[in-house]
Jmol script that loads the backbone (N, CA, C; Angstrom):
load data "model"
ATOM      1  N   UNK A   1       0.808  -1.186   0.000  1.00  0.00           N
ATOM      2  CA  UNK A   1       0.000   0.000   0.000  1.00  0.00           C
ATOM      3  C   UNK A   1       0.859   1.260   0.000  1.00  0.00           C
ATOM      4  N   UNK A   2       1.923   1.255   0.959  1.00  0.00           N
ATOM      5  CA  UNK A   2       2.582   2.917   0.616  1.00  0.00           C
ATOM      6  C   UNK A   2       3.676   2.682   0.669  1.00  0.00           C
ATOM      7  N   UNK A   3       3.966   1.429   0.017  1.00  0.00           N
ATOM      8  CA  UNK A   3       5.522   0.655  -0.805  1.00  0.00           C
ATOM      9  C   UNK A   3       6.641   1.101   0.048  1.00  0.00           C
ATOM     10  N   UNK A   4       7.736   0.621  -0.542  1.00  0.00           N
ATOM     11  CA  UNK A   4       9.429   0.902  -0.202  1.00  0.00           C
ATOM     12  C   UNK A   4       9.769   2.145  -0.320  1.00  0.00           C
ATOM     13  N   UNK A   5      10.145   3.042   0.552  1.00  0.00           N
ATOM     14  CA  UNK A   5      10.928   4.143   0.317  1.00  0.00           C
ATOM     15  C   UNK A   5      12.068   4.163   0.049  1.00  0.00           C
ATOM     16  N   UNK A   6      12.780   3.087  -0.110  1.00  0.00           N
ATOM     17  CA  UNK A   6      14.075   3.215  -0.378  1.00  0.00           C
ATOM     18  C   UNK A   6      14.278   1.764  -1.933  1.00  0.00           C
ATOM     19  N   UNK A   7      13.252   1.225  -1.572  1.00  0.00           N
ATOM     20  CA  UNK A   7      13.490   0.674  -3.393  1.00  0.00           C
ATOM     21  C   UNK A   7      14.226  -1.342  -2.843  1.00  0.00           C
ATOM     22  N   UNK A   8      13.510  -1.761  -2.934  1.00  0.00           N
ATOM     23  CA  UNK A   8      13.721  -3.651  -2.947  1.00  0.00           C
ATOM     24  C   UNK A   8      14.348  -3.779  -2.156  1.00  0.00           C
ATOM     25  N   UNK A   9      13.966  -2.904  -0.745  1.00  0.00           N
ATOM     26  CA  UNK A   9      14.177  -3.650   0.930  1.00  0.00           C
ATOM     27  C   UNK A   9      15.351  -3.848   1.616  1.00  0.00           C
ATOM     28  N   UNK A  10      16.858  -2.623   0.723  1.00  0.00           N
ATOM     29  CA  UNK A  10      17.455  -2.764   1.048  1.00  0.00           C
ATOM     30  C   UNK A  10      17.605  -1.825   2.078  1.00  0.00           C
ATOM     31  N   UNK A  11      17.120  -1.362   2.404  1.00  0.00           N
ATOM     32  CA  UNK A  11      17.173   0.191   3.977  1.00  0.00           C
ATOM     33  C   UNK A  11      18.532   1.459   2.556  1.00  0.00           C
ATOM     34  N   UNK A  12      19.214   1.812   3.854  1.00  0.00           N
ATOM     35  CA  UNK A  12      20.009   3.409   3.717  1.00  0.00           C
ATOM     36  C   UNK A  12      20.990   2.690   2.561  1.00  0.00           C
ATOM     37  N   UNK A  13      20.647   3.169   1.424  1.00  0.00           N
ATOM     38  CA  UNK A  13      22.071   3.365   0.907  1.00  0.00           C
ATOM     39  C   UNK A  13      22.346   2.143  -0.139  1.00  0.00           C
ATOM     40  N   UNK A  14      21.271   0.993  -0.535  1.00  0.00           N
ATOM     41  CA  UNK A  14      21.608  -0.045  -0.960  1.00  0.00           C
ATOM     42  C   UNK A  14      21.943  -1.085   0.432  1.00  0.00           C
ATOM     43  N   UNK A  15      22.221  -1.218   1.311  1.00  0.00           N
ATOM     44  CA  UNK A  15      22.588  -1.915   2.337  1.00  0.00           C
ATOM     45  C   UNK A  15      24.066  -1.540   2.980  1.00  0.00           C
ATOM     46  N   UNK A  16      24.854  -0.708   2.218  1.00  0.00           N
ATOM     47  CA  UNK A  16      25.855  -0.389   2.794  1.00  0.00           C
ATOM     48  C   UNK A  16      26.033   0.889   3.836  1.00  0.00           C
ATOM     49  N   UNK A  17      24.828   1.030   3.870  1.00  0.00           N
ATOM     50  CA  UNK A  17      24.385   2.234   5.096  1.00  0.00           C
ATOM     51  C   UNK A  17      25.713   2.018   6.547  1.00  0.00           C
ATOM     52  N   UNK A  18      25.265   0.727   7.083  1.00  0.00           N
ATOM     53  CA  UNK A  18      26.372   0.914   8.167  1.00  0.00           C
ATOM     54  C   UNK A  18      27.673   0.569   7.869  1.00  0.00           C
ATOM     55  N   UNK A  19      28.118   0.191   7.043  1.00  0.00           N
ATOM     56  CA  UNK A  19      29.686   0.311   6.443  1.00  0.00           C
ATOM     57  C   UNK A  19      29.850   2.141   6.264  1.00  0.00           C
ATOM     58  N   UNK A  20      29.358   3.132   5.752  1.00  0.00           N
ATOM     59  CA  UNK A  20      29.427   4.068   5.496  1.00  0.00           C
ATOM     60  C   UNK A  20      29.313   4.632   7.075  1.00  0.00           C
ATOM     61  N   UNK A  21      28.806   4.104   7.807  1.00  0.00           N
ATOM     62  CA  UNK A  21      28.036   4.973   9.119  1.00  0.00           C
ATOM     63  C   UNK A  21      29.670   4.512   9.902  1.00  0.00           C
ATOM     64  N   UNK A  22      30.190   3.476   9.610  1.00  0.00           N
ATOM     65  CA  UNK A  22      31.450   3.237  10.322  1.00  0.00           C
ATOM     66  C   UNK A  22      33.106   3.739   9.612  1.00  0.00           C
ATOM     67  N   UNK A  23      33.111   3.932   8.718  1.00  0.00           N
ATOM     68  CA  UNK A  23      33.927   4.659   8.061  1.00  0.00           C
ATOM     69  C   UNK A  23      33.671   6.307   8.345  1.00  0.00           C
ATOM     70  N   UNK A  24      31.972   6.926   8.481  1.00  0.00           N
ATOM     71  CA  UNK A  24      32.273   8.183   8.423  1.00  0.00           C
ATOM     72  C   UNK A  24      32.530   8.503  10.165  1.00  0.00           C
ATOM     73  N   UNK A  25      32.298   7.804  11.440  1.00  0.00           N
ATOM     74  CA  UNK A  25      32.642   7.970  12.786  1.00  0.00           C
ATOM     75  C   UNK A  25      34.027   7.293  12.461  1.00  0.00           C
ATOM     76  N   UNK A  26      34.626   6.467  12.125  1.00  0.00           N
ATOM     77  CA  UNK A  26      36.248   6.244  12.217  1.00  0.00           C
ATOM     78  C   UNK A  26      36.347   7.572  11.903  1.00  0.00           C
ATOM     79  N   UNK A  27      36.524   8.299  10.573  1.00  0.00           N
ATOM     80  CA  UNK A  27      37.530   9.542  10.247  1.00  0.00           C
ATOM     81  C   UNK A  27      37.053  10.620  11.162  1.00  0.00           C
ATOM     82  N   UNK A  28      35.476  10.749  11.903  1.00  0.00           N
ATOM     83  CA  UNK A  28      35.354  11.585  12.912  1.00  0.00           C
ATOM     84  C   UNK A  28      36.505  11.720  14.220  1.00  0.00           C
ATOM     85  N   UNK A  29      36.417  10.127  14.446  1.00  0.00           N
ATOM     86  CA  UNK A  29      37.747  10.173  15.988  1.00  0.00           C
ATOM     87  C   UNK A  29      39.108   9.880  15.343  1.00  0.00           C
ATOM     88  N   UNK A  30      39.274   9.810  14.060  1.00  0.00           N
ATOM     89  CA  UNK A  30      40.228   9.953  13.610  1.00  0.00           C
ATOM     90  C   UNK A  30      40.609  10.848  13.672  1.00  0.00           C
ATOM     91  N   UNK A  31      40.001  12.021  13.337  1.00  0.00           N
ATOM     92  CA  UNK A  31      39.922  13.288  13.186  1.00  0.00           C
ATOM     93  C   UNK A  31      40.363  13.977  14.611  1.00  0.00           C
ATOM     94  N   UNK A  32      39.568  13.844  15.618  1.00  0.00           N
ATOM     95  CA  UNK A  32      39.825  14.410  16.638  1.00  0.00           C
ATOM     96  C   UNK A  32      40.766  14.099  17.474  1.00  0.00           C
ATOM     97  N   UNK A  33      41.285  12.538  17.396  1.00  0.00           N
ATOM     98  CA  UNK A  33      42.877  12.542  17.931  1.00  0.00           C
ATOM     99  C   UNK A  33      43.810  13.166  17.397  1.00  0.00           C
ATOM    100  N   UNK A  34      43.606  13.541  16.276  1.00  0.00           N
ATOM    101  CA  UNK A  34      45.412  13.859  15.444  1.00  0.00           C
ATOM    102  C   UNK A  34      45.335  15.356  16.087  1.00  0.00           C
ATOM    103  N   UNK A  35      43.676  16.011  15.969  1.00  0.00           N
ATOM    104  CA  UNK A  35      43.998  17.419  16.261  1.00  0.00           C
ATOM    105  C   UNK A  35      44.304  17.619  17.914  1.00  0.00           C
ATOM    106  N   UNK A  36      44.086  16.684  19.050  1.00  0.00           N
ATOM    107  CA  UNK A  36      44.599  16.380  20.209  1.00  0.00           C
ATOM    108  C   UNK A  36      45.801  16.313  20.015  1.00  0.00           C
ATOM    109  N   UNK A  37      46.329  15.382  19.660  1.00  0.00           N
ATOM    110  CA  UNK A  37      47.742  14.943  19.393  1.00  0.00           C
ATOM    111  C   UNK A  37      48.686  16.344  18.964  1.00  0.00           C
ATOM    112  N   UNK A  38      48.190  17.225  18.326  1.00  0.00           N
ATOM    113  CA  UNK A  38      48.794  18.110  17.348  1.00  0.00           C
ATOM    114  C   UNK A  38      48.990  19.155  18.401  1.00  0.00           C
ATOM    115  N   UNK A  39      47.296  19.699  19.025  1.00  0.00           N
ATOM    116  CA  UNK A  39      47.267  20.324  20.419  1.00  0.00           C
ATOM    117  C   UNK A  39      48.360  20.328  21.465  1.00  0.00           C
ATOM    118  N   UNK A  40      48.055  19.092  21.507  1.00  0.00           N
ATOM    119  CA  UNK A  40      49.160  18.703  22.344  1.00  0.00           C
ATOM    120  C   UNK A  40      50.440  19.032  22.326  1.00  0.00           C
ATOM    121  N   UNK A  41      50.997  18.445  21.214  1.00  0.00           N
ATOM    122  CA  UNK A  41      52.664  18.542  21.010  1.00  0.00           C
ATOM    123  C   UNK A  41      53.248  20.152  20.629  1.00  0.00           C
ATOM    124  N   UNK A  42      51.744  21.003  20.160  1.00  0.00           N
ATOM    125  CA  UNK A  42      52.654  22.393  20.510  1.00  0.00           C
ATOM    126  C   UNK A  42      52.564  22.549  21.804  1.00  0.00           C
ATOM    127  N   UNK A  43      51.983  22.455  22.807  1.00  0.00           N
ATOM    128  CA  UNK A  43      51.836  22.904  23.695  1.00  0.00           C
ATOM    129  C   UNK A  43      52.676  22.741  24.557  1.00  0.00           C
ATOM    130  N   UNK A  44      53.315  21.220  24.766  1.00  0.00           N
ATOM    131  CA  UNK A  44      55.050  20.873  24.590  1.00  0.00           C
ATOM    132  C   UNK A  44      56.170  21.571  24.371  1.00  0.00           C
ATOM    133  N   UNK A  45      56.125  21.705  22.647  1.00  0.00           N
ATOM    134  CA  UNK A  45      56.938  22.701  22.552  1.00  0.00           C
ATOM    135  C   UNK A  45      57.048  24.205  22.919  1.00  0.00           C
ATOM    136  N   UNK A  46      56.185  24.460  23.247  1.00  0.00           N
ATOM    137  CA  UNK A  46      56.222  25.807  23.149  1.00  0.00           C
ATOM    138  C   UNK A  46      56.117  26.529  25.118  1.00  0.00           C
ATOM    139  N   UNK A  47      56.044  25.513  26.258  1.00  0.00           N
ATOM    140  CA  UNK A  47      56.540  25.359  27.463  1.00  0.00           C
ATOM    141  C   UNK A  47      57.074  25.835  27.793  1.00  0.00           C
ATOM    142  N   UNK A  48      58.821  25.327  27.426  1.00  0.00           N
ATOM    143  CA  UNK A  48      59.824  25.183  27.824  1.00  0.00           C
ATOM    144  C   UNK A  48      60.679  27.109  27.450  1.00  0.00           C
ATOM    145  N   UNK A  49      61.078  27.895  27.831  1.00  0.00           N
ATOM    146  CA  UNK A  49      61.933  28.831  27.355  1.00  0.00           C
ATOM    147  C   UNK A  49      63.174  29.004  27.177  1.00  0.00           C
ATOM    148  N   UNK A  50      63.233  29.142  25.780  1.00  0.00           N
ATOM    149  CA  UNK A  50      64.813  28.730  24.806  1.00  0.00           C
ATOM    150  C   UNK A  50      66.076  29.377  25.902  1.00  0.00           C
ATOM    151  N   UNK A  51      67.048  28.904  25.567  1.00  0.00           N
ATOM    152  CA  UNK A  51      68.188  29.277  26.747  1.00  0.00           C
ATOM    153  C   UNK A  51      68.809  30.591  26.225  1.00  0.00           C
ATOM    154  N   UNK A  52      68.513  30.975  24.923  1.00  0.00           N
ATOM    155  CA  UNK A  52      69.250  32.407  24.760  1.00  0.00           C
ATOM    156  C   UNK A  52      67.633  33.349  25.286  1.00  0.00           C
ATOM    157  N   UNK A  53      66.837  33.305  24.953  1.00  0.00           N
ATOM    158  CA  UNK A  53      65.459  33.991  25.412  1.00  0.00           C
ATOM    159  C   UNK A  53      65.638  34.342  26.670  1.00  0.00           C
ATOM    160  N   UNK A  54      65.977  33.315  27.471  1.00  0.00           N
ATOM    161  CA  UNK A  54      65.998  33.245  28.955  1.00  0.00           C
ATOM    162  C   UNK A  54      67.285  33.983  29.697  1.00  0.00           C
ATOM    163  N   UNK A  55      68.282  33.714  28.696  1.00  0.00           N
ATOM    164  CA  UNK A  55      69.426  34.657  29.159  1.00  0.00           C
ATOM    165  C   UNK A  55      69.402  36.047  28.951  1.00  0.00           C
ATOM    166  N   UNK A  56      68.425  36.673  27.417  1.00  0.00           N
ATOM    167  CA  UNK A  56      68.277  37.900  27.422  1.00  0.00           C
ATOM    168  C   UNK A  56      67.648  38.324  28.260  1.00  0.00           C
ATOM    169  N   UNK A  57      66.494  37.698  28.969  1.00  0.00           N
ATOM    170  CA  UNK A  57      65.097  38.459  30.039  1.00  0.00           C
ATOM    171  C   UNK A  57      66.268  38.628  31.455  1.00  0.00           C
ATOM    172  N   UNK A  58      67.342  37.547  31.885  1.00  0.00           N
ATOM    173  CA  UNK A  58      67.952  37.861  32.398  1.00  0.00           C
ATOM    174  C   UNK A  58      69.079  38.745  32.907  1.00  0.00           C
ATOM    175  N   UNK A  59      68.877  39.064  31.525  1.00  0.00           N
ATOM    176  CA  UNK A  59      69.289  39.959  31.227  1.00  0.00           C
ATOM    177  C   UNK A  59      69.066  41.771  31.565  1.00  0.00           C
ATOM    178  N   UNK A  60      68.682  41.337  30.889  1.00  0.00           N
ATOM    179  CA  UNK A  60      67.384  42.631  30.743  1.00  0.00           C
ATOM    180  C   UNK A  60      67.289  42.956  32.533  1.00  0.00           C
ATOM    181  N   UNK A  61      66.696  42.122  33.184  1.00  0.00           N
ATOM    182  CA  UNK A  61      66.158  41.937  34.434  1.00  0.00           C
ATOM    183  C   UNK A  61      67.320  42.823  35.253  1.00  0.00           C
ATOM    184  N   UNK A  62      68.943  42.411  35.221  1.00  0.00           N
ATOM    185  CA  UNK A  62      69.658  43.104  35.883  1.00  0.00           C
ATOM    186  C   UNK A  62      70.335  44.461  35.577  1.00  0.00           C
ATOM    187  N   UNK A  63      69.929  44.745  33.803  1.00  0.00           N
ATOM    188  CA  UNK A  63      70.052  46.258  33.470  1.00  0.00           C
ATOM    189  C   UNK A  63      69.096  46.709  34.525  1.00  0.00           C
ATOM    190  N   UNK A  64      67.809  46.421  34.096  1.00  0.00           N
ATOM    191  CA  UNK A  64      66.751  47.313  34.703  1.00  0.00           C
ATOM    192  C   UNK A  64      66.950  47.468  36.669  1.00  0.00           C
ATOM    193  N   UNK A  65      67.496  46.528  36.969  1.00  0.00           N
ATOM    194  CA  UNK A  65      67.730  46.828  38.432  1.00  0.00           C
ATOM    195  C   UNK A  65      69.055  47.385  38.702  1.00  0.00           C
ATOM    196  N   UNK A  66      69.650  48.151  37.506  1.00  0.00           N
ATOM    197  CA  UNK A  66      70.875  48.844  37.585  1.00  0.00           C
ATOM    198  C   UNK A  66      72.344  47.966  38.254  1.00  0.00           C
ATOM    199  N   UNK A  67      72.218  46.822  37.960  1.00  0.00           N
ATOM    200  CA  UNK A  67      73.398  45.805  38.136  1.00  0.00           C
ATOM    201  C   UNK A  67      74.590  45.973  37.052  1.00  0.00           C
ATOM    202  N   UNK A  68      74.605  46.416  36.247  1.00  0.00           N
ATOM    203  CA  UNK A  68      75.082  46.694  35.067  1.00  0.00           C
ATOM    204  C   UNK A  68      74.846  47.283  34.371  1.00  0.00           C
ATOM    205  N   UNK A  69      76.275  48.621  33.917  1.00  0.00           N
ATOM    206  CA  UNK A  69      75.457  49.768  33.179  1.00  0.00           C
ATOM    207  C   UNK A  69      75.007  49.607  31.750  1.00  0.00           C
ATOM    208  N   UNK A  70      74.865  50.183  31.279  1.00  0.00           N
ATOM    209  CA  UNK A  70      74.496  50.508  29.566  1.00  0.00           C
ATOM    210  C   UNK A  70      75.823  50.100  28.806  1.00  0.00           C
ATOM    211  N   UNK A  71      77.107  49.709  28.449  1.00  0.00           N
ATOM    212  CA  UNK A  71      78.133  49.908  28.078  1.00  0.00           C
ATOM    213  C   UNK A  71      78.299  48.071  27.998  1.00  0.00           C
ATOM    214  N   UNK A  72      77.860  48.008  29.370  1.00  0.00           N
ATOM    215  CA  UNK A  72      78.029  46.435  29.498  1.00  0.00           C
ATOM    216  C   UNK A  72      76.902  45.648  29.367  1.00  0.00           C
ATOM    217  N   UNK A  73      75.672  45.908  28.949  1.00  0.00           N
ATOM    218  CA  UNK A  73      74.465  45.492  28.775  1.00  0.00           C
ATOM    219  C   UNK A  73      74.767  45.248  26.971  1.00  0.00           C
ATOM    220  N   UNK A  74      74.936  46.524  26.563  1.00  0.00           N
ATOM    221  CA  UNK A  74      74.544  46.084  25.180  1.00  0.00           C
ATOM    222  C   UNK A  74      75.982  45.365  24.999  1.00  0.00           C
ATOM    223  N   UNK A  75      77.379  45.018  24.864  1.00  0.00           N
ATOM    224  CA  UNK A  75      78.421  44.251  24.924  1.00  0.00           C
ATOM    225  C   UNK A  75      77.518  42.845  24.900  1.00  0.00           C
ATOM    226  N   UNK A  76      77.007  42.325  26.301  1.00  0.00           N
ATOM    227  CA  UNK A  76      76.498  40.955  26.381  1.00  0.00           C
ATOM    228  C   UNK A  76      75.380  40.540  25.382  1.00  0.00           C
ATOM    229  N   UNK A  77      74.797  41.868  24.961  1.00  0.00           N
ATOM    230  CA  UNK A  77      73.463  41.802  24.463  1.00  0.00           C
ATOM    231  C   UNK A  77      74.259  41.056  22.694  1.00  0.00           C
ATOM    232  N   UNK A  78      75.234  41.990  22.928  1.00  0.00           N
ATOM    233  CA  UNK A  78      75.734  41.457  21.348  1.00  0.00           C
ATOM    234  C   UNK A  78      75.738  40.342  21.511  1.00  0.00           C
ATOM    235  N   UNK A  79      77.227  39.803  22.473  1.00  0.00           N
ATOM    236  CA  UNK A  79      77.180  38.466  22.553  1.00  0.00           C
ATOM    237  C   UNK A  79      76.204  36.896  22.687  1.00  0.00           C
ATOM    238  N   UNK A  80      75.441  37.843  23.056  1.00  0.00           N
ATOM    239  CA  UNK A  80      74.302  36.829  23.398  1.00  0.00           C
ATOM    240  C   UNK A  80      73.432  36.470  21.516  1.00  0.00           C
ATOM    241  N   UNK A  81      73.164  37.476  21.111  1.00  0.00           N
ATOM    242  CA  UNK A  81      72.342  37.252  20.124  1.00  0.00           C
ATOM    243  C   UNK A  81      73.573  37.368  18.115  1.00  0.00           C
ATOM    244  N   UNK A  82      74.877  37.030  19.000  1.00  0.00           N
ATOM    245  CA  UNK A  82      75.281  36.844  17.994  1.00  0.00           C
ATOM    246  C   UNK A  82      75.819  35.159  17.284  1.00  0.00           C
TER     247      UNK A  82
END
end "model"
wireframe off; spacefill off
backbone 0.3
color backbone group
């Protein structure tokens, strides 16, 4: 009386409905680990502060508390970033 909607009883898709339904959730959490994973590993890298970075702020830190004048600040400053 109000027949097949989808055509000789095979449901979604020809029958390959849940093959498709499991391939398109694999590349979903596929998806969302790598961008975890990715998250992640900058967040790793980017932590830690490089040892010349850290020597300039230390820098810096004892100009500004007048430990060392201007003459000898920029001298190290060379050295440091050369």
């Amino acid at each position: 009386m109000m027949g097949n909607y989808f055509g000789g009883g095979y449901g979604f898709m020809g029958g390959f409905g849940f093959f498709w339904m499991l391939i398109f959730w694999g590349l979903i959490i596929w998806g969302i680990i790598v961008l975890v994973q990715s998250v992640s590993k900058n967040n790793n890298q980017s932590s830690g502060i490089p040892q010349e970075d850290a020597a300039l702020k230390t820098l810096r830190e004892r100009y500004a508390k007048g430990e060392i004048k201007k003459d000898e600040f920029e001298s190290i400053k060379k050295d440091l970033t050369a």
